[in-house]
Steps between C-alpha positions, in 0.01 A plus 500: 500500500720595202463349155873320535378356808154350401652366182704307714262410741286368248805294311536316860163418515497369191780274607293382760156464351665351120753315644464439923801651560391676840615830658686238741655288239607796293670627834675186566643535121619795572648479839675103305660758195612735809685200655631309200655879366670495861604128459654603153690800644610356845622141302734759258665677754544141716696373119682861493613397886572124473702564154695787709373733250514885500236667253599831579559715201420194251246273381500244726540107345111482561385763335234435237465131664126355467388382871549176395860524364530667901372249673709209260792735559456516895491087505784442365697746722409237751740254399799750570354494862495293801240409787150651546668808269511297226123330595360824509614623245396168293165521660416849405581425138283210497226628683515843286478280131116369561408798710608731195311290261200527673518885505628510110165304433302783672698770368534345132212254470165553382181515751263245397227341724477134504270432751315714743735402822762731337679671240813408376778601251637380192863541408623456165175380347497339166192680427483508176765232391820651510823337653646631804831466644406448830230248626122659609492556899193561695465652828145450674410786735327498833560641770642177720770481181566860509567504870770253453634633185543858736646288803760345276626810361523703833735184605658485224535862461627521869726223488656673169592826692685250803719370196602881434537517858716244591712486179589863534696719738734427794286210618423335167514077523468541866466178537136402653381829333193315280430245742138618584441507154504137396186345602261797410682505109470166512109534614473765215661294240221211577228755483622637181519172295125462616428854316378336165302193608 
C-alpha cells in the first residue's frame, strides 16, 4: 500500500476510533452529500423550467444561489401554479429546507461526541463567545438518521428532475403529470422535519 493511501486509511480510522464515526456511517455521509448535490442541481434546472428560462449562453438567474436561496426560490414558484404541480413543487421546497440543514450541519459543523450512542455536529458554535448571525444547529448521526436523511434526498432529488420534466418541452403542464408524486413528497417532507430531533 502506498504512502497516500495509508495516510488516509489511518485518518478514517481515526474518525472511527476518536470520534465513532464508522466505515458505515462515513459511507452513508457520503452517499447523503452525493444526493443533496443532485437535489441542488435537479431543483435549479426544475426553477430554470417552471420560470420558462433559457440559460444557454448566459448566467442563468440562479447562478451563485446558496441551496437555500434554491429551495426558497422553488416555493414560491408554486404559487404561479395550479394542482398537484403547484403541491409538488411546494413540497419539494419544504422538504429540501430541513433536509439541507441537516447536511450543512455535517458539512459545516464541528464533530464533537456527547455521549457514547453517537457523534454529532455543531453548526455555528459560539465557542469561544463570539456572535453569530445565524442560530447553532446540530445534527446527531446514526445510522437509522442517516438512512432517512439519504431516503429524503433521493425523493426529493427525484421528484426535482419530474418538475424539469413536466415543465419543459412539448408536454410540459400535462396536466396529471406530478400526480404520483404527491404522497411520497409529502412522506419526505414529514421525514425531513424529523431530521433534527
Amino acid at each position: 500500500m502506498n504512502d497516500q493511501r495509508m495516510a488516509a486509511k489511518q485518518a478514517l480510522e481515526k474518525l472511527e476510533d476518536g470520534y465513532g464515526l464508522s466505515a458505515g456511517i462515513q459511507q452513508r455521509i457520503g452517499a447523503l452529500f452525493v444526493y443533496c448535490g443532485m437535489l441542488e442541481f435537479n431543483s435549479e434546472k426544475a426553477i430554470w423550467a417552471i420560470k420558462g428560462e433559457n440559460p444557454v449562453g448566459v448566467p442563468p438567474s440562479t447562478d451563485r444561489g446558496r441551496a437555500g436561496n434554491l429551495m426558497s426560490e422553488l416555493g414560491r414558484l408554486a404559487d404561479a401554479e395550479s394542482g398537484n404541480l403547484a403541491i409538488a413543487i411546494k413540497l419539494v421546497s419544504e422538504g429540501a429546507k430541513p433536509l439541507l440543514e441537516y447536511r450543512n450541519a455535517i458539512a459545516h459543523g464541528l464533530l464533537v461526541r456527547f455521549n457514547l450512542d453517537h457523534p454529532s455536529f455543531v453548526n455555528n458554535g459560539t465557542w469561544h463567545g463570539e456572535k453569530r448571525r445565524k442560530a447553532p444547529s446540530l445534527a446527531h448521526v446514526d445510522a437509522d438518521r442517516l438512512n432517512t436523511s439519504i431516503e429524503v434526498a433521493d425523493t426529493l432529488s427525484t421528484a426535482a428532475q419530474n418538475l424539469f420534466y413536466a415543465c419543459s418541452g412539448p408536454s410540459a403542464r400535462t396536466a396529471g403529470a406530478l400526480d404520483q408524486w404527491v404522497i411520497p413528497l409529502q412522506n419526505a417532507r414529514d421525514l425531513a422535519a424529523r431530521l433534527r430531533i
